[in-house]
PyMOL commands that place a pseudoatom at each C-alpha (Angstrom):
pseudoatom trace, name=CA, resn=UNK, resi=1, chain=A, elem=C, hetatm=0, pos=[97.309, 128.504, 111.226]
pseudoatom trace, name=CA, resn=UNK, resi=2, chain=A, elem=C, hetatm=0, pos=[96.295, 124.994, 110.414]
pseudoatom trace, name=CA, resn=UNK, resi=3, chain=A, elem=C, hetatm=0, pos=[93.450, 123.172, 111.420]
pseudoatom trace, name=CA, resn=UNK, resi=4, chain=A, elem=C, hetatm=0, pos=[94.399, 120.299, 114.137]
pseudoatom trace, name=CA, resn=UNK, resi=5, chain=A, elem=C, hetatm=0, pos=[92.571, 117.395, 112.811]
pseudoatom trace, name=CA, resn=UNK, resi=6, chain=A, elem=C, hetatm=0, pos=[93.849, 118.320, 109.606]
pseudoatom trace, name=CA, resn=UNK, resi=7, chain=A, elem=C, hetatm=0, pos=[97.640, 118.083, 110.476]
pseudoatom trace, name=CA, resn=UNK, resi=8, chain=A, elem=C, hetatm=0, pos=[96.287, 114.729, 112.660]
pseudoatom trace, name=CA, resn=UNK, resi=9, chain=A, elem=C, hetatm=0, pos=[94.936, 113.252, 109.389]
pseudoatom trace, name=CA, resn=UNK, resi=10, chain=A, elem=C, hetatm=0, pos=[97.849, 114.020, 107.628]
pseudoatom trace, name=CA, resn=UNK, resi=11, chain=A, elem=C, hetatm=0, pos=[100.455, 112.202, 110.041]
pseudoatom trace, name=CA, resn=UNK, resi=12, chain=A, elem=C, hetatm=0, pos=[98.083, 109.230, 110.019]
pseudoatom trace, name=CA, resn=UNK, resi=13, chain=A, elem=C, hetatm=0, pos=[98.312, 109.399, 105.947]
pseudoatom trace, name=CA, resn=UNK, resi=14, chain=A, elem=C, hetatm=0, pos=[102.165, 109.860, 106.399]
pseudoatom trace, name=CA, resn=UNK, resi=15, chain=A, elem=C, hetatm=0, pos=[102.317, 107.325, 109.159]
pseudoatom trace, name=CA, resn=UNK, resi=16, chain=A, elem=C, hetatm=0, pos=[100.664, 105.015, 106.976]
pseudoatom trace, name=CA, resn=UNK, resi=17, chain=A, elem=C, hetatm=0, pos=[102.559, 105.114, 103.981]
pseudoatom trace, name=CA, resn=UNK, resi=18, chain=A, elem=C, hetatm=0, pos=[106.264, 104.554, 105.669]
pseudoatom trace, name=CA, resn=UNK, resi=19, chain=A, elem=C, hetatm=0, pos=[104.380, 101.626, 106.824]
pseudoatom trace, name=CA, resn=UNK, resi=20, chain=A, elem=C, hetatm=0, pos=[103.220, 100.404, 103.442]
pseudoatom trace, name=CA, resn=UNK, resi=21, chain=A, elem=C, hetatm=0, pos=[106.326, 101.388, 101.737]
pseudoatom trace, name=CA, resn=UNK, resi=22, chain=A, elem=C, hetatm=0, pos=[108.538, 99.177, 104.480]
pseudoatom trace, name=CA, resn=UNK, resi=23, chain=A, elem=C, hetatm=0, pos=[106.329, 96.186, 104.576]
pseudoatom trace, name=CA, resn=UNK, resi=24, chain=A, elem=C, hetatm=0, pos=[106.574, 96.289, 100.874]
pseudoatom trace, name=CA, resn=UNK, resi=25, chain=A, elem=C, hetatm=0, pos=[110.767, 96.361, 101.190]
pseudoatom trace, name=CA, resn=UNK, resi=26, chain=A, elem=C, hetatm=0, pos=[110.429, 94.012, 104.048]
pseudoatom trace, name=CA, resn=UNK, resi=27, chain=A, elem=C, hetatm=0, pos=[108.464, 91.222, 101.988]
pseudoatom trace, name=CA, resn=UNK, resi=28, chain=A, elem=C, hetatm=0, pos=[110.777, 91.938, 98.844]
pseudoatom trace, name=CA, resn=UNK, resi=29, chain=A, elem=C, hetatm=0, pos=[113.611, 91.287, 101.082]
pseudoatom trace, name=CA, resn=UNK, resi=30, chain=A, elem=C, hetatm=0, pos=[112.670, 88.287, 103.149]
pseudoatom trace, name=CA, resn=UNK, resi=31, chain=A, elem=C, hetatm=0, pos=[115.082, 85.749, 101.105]
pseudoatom trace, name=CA, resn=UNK, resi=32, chain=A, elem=C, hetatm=0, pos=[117.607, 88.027, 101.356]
pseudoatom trace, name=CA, resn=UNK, resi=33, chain=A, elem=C, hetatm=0, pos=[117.252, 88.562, 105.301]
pseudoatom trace, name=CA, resn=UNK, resi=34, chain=A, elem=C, hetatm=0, pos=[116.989, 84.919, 105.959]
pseudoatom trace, name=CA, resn=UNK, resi=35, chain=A, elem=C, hetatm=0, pos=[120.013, 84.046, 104.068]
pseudoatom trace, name=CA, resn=UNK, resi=36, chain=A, elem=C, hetatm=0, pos=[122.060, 86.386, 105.435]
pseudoatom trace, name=CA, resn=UNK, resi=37, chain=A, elem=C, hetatm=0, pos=[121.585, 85.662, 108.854]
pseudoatom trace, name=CA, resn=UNK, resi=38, chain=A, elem=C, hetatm=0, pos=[121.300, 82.096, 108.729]
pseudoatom trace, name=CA, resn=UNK, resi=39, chain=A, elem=C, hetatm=0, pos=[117.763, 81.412, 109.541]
pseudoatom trace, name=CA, resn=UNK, resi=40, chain=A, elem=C, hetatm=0, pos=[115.425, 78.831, 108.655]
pseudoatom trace, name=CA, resn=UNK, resi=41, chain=A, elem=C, hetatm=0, pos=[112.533, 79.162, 106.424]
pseudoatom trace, name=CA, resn=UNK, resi=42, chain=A, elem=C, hetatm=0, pos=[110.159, 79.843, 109.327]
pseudoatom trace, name=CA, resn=UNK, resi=43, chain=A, elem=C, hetatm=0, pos=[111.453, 83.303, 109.964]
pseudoatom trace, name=CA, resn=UNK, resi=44, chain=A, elem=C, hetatm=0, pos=[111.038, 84.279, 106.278]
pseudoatom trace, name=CA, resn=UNK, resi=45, chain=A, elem=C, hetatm=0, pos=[107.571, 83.215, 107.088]
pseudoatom trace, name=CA, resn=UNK, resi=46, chain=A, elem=C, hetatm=0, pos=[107.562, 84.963, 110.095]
pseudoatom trace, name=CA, resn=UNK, resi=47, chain=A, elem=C, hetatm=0, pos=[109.162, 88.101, 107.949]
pseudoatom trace, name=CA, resn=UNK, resi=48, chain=A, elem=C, hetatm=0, pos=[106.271, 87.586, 105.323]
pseudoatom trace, name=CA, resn=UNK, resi=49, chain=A, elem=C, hetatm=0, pos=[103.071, 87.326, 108.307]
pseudoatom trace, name=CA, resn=UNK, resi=50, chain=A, elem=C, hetatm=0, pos=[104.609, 90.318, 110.314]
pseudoatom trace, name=CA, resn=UNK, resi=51, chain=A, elem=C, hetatm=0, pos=[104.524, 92.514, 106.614]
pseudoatom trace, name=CA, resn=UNK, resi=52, chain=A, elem=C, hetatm=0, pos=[101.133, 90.963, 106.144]
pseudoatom trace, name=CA, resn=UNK, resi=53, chain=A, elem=C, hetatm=0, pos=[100.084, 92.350, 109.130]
pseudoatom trace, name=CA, resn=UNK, resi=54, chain=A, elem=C, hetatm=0, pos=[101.418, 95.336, 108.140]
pseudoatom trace, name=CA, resn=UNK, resi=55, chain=A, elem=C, hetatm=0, pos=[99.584, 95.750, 104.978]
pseudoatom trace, name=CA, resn=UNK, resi=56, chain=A, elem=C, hetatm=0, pos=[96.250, 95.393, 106.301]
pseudoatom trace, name=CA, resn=UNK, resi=57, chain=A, elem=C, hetatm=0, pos=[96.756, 97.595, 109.308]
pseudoatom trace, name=CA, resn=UNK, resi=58, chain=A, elem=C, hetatm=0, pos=[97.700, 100.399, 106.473]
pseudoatom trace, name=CA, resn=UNK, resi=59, chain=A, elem=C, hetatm=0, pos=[94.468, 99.141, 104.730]
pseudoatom trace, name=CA, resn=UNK, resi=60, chain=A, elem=C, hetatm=0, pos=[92.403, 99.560, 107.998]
pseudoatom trace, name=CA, resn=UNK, resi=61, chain=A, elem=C, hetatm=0, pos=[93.888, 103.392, 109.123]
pseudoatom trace, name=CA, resn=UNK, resi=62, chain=A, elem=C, hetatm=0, pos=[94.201, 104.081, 104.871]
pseudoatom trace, name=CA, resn=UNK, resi=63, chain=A, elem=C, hetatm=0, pos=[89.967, 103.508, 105.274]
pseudoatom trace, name=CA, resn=UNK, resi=64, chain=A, elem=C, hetatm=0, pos=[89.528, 105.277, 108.270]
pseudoatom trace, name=CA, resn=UNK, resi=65, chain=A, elem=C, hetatm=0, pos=[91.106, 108.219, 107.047]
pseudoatom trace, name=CA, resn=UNK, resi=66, chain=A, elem=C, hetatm=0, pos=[88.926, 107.997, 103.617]
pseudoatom trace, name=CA, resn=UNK, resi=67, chain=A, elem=C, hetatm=0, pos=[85.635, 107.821, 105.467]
pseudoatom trace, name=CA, resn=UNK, resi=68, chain=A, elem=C, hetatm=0, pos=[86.887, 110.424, 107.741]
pseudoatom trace, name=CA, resn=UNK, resi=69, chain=A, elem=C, hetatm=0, pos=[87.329, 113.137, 105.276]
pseudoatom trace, name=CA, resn=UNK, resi=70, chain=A, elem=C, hetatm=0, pos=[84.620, 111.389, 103.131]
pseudoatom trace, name=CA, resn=UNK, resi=71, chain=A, elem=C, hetatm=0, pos=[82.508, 114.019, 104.898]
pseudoatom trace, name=CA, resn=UNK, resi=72, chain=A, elem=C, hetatm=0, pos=[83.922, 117.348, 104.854]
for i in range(1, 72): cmd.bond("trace and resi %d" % i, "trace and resi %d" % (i + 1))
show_as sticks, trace
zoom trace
């Protein structure tokens, strides 16, 4: 039987890579996305802050998570 704050570290590590991995797709994609439906350059923008965002929450839990098992 596993440890609980093991299996909660893990889904934060696991939570926190879909989120890298789809703010990476989502700022490869932005052109894409705005061309297809028709939008101005502001919502690429918008497309590129919300993946920013994304990236640095990752960075924030990703550091967490180090300093947490830093000590065991």
């Amino acid at each position: 039987m596993e440890n609980r704050p093991d299996q909660d570290t893990a889904r934060l590590g696991r939570q926190a890579a879909i989120v890298i991995a789809c703010a990476g797709l989502l700022s490869i994609f932005a052109p894409q996305l705005t061309r297809a439906l028709g939008a101005p350059a502001r919502v690429e923008m918008l497309f590129y802050l919300i993946s920013l965002a994304a990236f640095i929450w990752s960075l924030v839990v990703t550091w967490k998570l180090w300093q947490k098992t830093r000590d065991k």
